[in-house]
C-alpha positions in Angstrom: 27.3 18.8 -54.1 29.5 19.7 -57.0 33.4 20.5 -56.5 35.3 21.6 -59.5 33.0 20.6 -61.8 32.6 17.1 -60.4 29.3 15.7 -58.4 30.6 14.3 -55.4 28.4 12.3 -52.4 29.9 15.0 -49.4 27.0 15.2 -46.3 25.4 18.5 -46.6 26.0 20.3 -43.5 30.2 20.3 -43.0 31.8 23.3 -43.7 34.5 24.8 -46.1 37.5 23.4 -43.4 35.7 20.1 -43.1 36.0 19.6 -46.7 39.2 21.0 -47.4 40.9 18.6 -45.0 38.5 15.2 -46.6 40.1 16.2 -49.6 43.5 16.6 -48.1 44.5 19.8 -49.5 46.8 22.5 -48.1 44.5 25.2 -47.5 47.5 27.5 -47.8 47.7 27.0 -51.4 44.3 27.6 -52.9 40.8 30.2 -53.0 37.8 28.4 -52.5 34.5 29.8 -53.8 31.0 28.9 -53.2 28.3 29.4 -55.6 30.4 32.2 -57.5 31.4 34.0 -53.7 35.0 34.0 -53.0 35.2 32.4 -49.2 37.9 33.9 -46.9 40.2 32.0 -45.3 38.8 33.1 -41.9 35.3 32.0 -42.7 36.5 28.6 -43.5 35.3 26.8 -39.9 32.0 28.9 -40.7 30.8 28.7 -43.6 28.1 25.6 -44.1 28.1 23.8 -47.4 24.8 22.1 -48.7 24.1 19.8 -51.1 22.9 22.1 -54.2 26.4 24.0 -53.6 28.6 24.8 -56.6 32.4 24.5 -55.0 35.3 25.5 -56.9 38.9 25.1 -55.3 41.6 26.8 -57.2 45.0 26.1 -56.4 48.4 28.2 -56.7 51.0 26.8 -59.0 53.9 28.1 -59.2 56.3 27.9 -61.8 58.8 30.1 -64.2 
C-alpha cells in the first residue's frame, strides 16, 4: 500500500478510520483520497483499503 507517495507494510483489509488513527492524525484536519477518489469523511469506517491502494492524505495548514 502506498500513502503519500511512500510504500508502507499496512494489512490490506482496515479501512480509511483504521488507518488514519495508526497514523495518529486528526482526521479533522486533512482530505484523504484513494486511488484519485476524494473519500468523505462519513465513508471513513467504510471504505476498505487493499494493498495495491494509492493513499494520499492532505492536511490543512494554516498560516498568514
Amino acid at each position: 500500500m502506498f500513502v503519500n507517495g511512500k510504500e508502507m507494510n499496512i494489512e490490506s483489509g482496515i479501512t480509511v478510520d483504521d488507518l488514519i488513527n495508526k497514523l495518529n492524525i486528526d482526521k479533522d484536519k486533512i482530505v484523504v483520497e484513494v486511488n484519485f477518489e476524494i473519500i468523505r469523511k462519513e465513508e471513513y469506517c467504510d471504505r476498505i483499503l487493499v494493498d495495491s491502494d494509492k493513499i494520499e492524505i492532505i492536511a490543512f495548514v494554516g498560516g498568514g
